[in-house]
Structure formats: C-alpha cells, structure tokens
VOPA-320159 format. One record per atom (N, C-alpha, C): residue in three letters; x negated, y, z. Coordinates in pm, whole numbers, padded with zeros to 5 digits, always signed. Example, Ala and Ser with C-alpha at 12.3 -4.5 7.8 and 13.67 -1.06 7.14 Angstrom:
# VOPA-320159
ALA-01319-00569+00780/ALA-01230-00450+00780/ALA-01320-00330+00780/SER-01285-00225+00708/SER-01367-00106+00714/SER-01290+00003+00787/
//
This chain:
# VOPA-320159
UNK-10439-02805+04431/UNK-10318-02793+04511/UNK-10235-02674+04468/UNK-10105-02659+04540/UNK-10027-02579+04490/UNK-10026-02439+04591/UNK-10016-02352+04538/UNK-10052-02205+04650/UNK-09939-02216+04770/UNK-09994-02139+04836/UNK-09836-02170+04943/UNK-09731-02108+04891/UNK-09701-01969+04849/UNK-09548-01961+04807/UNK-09457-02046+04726/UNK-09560-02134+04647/UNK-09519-02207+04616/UNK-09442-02329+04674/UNK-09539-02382+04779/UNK-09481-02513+04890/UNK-09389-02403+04963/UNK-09391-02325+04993/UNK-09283-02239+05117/UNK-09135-02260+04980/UNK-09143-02218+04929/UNK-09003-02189+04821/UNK-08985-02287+04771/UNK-09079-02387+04798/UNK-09027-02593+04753/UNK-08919-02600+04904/UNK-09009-02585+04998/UNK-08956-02622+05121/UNK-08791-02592+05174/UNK-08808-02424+05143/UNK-08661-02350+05127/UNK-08533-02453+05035/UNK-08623-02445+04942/UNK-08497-02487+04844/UNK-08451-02676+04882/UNK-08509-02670+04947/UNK-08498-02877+04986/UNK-08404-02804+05088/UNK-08425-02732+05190/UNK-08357-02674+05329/UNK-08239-02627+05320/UNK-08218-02555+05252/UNK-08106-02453+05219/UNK-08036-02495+05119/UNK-07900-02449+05104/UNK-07848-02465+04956/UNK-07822-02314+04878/UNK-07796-02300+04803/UNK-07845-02192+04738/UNK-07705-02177+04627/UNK-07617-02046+04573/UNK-07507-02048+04535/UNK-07510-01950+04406/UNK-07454-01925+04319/UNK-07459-01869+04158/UNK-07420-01692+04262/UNK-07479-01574+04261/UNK-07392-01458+04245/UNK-07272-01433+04316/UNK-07225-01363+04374/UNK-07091-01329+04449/UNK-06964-01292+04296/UNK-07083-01179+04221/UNK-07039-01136+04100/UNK-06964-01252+03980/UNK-07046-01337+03992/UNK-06982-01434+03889/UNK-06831-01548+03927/UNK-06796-01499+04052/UNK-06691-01575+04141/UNK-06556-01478+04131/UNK-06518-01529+03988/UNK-06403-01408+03916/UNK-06275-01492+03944/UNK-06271-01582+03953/UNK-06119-01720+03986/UNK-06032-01676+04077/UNK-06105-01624+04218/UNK-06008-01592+04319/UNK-06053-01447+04371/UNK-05959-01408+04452/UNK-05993-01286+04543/UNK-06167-01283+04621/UNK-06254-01219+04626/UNK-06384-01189+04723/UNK-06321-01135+04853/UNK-06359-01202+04975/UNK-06352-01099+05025/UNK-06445-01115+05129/UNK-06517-01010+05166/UNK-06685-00980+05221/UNK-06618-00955+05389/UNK-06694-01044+05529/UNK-06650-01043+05659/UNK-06817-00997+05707/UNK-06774-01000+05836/UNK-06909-00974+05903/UNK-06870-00866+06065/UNK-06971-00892+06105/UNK-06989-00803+06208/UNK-07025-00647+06181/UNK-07042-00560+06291/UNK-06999-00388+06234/UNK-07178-00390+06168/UNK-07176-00305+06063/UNK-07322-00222+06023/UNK-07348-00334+05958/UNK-07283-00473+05893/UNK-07404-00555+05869/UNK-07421-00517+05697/UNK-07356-00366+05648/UNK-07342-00393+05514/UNK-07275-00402+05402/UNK-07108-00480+05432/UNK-07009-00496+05369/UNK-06968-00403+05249/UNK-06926-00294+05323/UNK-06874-00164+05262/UNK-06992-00142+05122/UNK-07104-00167+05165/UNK-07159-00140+05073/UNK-07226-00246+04974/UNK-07249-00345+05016/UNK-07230-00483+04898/UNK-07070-00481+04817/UNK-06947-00410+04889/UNK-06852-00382+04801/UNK-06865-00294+04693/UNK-06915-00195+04777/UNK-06941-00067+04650/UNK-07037-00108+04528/UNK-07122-00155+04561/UNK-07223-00271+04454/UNK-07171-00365+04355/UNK-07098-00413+04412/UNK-07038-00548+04350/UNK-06899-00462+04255/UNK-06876-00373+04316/UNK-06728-00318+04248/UNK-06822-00188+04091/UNK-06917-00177+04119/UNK-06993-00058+03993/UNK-07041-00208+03948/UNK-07117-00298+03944/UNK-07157-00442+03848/UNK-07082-00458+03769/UNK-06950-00497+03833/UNK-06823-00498+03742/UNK-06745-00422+03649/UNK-06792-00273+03666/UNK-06754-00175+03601/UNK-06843-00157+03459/UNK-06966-00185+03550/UNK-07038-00142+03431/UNK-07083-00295+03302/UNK-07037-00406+03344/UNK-06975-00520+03297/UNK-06853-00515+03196/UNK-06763-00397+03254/UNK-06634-00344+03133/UNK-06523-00453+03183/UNK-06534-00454+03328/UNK-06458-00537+03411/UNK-06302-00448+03441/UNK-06210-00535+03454/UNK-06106-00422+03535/UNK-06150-00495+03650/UNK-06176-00396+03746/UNK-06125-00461+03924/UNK-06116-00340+03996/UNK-06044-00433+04063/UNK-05969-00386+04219/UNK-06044-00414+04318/UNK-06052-00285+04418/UNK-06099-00283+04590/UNK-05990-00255+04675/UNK-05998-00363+04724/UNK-05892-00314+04904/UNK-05985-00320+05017/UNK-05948-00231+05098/UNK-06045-00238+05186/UNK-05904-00236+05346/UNK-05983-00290+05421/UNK-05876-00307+05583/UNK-05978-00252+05648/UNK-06045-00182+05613/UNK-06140-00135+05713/UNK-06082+00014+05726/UNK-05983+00025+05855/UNK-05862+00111+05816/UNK-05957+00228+05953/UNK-05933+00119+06061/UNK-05969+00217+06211/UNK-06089+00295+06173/UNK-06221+00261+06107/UNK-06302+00287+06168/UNK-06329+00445+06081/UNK-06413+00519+06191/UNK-06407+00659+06136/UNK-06482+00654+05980/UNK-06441+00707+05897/UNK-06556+00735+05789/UNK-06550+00599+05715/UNK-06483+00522+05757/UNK-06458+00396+05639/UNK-06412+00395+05508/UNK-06299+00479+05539/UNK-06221+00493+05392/UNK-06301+00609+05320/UNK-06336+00709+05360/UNK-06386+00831+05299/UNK-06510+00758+05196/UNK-06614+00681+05312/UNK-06700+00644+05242/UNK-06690+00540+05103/UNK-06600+00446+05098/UNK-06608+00389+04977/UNK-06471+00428+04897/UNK-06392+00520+04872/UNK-06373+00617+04853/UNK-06466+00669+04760/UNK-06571+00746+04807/UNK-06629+00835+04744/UNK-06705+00720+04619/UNK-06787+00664+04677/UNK-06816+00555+04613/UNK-06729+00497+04482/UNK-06607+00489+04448/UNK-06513+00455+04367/UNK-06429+00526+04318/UNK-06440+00657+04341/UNK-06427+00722+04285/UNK-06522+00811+04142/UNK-06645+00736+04180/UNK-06759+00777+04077/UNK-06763+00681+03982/UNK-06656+00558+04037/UNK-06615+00461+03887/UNK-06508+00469+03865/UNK-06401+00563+03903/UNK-06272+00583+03861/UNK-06176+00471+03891/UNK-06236+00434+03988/UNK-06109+00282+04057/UNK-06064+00385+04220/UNK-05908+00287+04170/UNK-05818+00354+04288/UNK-05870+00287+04418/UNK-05869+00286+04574/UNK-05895+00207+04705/UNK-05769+00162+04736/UNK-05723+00028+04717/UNK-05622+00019+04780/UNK-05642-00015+04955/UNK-05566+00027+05015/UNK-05555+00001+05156/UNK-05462-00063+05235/UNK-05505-00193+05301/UNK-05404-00271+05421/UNK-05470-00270+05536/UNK-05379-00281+05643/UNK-05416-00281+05757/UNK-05365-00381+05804/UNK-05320-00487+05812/UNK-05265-00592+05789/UNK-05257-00729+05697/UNK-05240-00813+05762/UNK-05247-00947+05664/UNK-05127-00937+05568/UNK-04998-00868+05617/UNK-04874-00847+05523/UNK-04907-00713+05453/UNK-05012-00625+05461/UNK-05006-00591+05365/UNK-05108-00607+05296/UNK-05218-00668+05340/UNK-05343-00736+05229/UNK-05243-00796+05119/UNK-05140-00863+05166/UNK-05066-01003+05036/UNK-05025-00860+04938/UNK-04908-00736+05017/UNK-04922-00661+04921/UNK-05033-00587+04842/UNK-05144-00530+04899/UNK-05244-00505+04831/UNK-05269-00577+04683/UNK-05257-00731+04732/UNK-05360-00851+04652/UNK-05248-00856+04507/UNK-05103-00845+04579/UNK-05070-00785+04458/UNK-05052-00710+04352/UNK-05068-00612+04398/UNK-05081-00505+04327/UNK-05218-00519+04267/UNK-05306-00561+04260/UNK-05406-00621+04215/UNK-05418-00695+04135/UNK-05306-00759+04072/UNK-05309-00874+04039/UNK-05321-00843+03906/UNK-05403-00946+03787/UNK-05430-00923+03617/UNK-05570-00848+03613/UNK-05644-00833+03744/UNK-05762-00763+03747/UNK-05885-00881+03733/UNK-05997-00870+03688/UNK-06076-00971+03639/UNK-06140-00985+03779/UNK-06168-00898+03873/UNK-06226-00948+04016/UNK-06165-00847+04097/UNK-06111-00913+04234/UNK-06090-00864+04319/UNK-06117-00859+04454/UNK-06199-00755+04516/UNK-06284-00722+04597/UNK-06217-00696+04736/UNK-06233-00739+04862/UNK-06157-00708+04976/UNK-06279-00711+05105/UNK-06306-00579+05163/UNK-06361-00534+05188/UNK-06316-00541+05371/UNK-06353-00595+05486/UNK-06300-00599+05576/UNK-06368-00481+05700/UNK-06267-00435+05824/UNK-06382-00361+05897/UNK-06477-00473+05990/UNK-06561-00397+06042/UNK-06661-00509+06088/UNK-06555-00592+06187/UNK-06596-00722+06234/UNK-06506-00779+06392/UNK-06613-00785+06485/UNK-06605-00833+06606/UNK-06647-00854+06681/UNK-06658-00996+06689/UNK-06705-01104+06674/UNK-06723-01270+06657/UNK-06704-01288+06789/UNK-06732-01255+06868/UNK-06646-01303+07018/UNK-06576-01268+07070/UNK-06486-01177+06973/UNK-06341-01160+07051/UNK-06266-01214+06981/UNK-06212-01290+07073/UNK-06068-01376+06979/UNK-05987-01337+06900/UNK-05959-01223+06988/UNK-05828-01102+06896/UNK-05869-01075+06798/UNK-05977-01016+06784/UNK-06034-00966+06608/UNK-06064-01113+06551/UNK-06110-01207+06596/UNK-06095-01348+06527/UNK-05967-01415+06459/UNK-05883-01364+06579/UNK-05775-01375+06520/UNK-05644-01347+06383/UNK-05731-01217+06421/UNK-05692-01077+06323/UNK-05727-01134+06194/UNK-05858-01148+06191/UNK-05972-01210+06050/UNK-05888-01308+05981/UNK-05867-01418+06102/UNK-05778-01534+06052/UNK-05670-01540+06008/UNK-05555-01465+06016/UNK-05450-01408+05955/UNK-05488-01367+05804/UNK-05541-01270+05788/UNK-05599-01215+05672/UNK-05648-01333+05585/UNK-05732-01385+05648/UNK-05800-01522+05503/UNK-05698-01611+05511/UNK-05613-01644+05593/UNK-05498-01726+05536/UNK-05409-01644+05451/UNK-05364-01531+05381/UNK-05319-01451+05303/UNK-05285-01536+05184/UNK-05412-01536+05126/UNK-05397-01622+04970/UNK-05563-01707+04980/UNK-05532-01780+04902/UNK-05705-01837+04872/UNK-05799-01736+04843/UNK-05925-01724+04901/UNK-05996-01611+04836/UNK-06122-01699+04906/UNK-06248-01602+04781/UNK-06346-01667+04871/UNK-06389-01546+04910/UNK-06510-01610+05052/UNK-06523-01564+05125/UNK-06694-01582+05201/UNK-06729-01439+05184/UNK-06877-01467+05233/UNK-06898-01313+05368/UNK-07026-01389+05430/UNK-07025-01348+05568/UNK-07167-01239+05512/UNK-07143-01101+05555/UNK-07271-01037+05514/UNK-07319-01036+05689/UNK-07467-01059+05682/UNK-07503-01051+05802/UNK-07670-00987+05778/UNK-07678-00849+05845/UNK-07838-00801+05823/UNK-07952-00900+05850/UNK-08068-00907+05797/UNK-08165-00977+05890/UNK-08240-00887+05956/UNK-08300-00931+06036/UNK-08389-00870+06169/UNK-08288-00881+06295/UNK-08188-00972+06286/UNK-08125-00999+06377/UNK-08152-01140+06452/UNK-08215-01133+06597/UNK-08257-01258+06675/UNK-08184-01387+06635/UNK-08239-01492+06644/UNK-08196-01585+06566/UNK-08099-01717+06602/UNK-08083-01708+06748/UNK-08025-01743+06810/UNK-07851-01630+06776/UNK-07885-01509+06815/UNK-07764-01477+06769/UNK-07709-01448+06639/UNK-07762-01485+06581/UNK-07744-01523+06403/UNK-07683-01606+06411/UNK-07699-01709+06468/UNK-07622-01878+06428/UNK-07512-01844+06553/UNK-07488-01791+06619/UNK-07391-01781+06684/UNK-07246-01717+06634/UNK-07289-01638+06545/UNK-07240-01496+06480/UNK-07158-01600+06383/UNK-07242-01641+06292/UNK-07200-01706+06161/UNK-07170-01869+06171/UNK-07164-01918+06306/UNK-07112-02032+06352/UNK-06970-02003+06371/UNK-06966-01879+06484/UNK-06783-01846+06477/UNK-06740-01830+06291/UNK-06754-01749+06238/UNK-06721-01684+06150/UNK-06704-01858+06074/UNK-06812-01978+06062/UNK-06780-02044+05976/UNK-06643-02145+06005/UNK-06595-02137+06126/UNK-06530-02192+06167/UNK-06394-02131+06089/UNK-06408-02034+06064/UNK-06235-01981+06000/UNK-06266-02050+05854/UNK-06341-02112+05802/UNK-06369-02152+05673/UNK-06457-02103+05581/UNK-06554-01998+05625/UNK-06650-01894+05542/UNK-06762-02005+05514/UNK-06753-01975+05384/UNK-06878-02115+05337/UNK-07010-02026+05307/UNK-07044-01931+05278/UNK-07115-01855+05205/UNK-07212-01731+05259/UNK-07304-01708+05279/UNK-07426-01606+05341/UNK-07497-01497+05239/UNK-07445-01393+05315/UNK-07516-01273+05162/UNK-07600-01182+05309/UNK-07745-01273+05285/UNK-07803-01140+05371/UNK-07865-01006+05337/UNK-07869-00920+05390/UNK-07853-00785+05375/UNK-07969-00722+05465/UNK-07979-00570+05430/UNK-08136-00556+05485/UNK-08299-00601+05439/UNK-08262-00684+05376/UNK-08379-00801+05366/UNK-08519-00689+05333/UNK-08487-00545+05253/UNK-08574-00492+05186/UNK-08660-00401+05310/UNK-08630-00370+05469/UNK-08712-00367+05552/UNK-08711-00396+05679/UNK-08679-00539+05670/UNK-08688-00668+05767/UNK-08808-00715+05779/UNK-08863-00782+05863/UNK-08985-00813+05848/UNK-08944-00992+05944/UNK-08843-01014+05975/UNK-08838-01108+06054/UNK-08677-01173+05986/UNK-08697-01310+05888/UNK-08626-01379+05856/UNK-08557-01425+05897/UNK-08603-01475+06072/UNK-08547-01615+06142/UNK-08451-01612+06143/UNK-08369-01496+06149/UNK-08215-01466+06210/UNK-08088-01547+06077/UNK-08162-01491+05998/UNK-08084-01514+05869/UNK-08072-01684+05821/UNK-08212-01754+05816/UNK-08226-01893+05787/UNK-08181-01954+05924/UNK-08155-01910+06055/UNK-08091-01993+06155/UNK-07962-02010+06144/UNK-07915-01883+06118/UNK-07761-01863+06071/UNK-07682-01966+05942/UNK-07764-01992+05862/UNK-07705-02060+05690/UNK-07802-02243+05784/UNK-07856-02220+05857/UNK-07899-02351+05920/UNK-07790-02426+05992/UNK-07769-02365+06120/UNK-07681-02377+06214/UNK-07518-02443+06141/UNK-07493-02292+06073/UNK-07361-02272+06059/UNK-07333-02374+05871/UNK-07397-02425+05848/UNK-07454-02517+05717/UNK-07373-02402+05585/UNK-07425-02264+05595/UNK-07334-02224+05493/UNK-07454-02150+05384/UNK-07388-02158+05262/UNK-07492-02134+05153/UNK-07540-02030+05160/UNK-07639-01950+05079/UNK-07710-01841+05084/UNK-07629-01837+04932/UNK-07629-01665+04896/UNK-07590-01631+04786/UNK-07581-01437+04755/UNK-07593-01410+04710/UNK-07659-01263+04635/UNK-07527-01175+04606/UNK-07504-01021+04618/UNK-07426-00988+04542/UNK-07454-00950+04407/
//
C-alpha cells in the first residue's frame, strides 16, 4: 500500500485546485486583499525582492494609506531594492498609480486590511478592483476557525477574487480554516 502522505496529498489534490505562483502572473496588475494582519504587506515585500532579484522592473502601490506604520514598513522594505512606493488612497488614484506603472514587467498592489463585513470597506475594495483588470488573490493566515475562514473568503469571493495564498502556515498547527475557506468559497490555492 501507499503511505499516508501519500493518499492525504492524492486526496488534496482531487479536492482542491491548485494554481502556477503569484510570481509567474506577469500579464496583469497583482493585487493582494485580505483582512487586517493576514500578511499582505509582506507577501508584497516578497513577491516585489523575487522580482528584483529575477532582473525584473516592477512596481509597488500600496492603499494601505490609514493604517499606522503601513507605509513606513514596506517602504523600508523597498527601499533595500531600490524601488520607489507608489501611493493611492483611492480607486482614482490607484488608475493613476497603475499608470505610472505602466512598461513594468509586474505590478504589485498592496491593499490595507478590510473588514469583510462591513459593506463600506467592501465597498471601498470594490471600487478599487473595478479600476483595471488585475488579478487578484485573498491572503488569509491559517489557524483561523474554520467556519470563519469560509465566511471571510466567501465575501471577498464574491467581488471576483479567484485565488488563496495562505500565510502563517510555518506555525499553524490547525489547517481547517484555510481548506474550508478555498472549499466553501471554490477558490484556488496558490503560493507567492
């Protein structure tokens, strides 16, 4: 017979669908959503040094304008790869951002966390991804109950977010949250 990680990671992969890299999705704008702490800021900062050190040109905008220590922090971060932060606070000026961006091999858009049950910041979100085509993935930590996982990333899939980059994973000890969420909300799993 076959060991179990083996049947467990048959099982997964029949269950789930499974997606190439965030990194290799150079066609349109990225831009990384989620609830506060789940990560973002820093799967940006990740994904924006890959690319650098790839011999990529790209661009970061970040709208993660309010929150204290947002900008400073990736900022500092991109500045240790010598890329400028562009900043919108707004869906009219994300379009300007995205322009000024434009001829860059990937472009990274970095959001502040929302709140998934408030309309207003739903709203907010939704403005923004109607901007231009971009894709769009939901970072969500695991060790988060699993019921409110699929709740989280059920709203969020509803604005059109096809895509799941979970985060944390390295001292989580409890999956459920994450596979209820890409269950529920039928959206792919995928890596930065």
């Amino acid at each position: 017979g076959t060991d179990p990680a083996t049947t467990l990671a048959t099982a997964l992969e029949k269950t789930f669908a499974f997606e190439e890299p965030l990194q290799k999705k150079k066609n349109k704008p990225l831009i990384l959503v989620g609830p506060p702490g789940a990560g973002k800021t820093l799967m940006t900062a990740k994904l924006a040094a890959r690319g650098v050190l790839d011999g990529q040109k790209i661009s970061v905008i970040t709208t993660d304008i309010a929150r204290a220590g947002g900008i400073e922090q990736l900022s500092a971060f991109l500045n240790i790869l010598s890329l400028p932060l562009l900043q919108a606070e707004d869906a009219k000026e994300l379009k300007t951002a995205l322009g000024k961006a434009h001829g860059s091999q990937q472009i990274i858009v970095d959001t502040g966390g929302l709140n998934p049950f408030d309309p207003q910041e739903m709203k907010f979100l939704a403005k923004l991804l109607n901007v231009a085509e971009m894709e769009t993935a939901l970072v969500l930590p695991a060790g988060i109950d699993a019921e409110e996982s699929a709740e989280i990333a059920m709203t969020f899939e509803v604005l059109g977010v096809k895509r799941l980059v979970p985060t944390r994973l390295d001292f989580s000890r409890h999956f459920g949250g994450i596979l209820s969420a890409a269950d529920r909300a039928g959206l792919s799993f995928t890596e930065g």
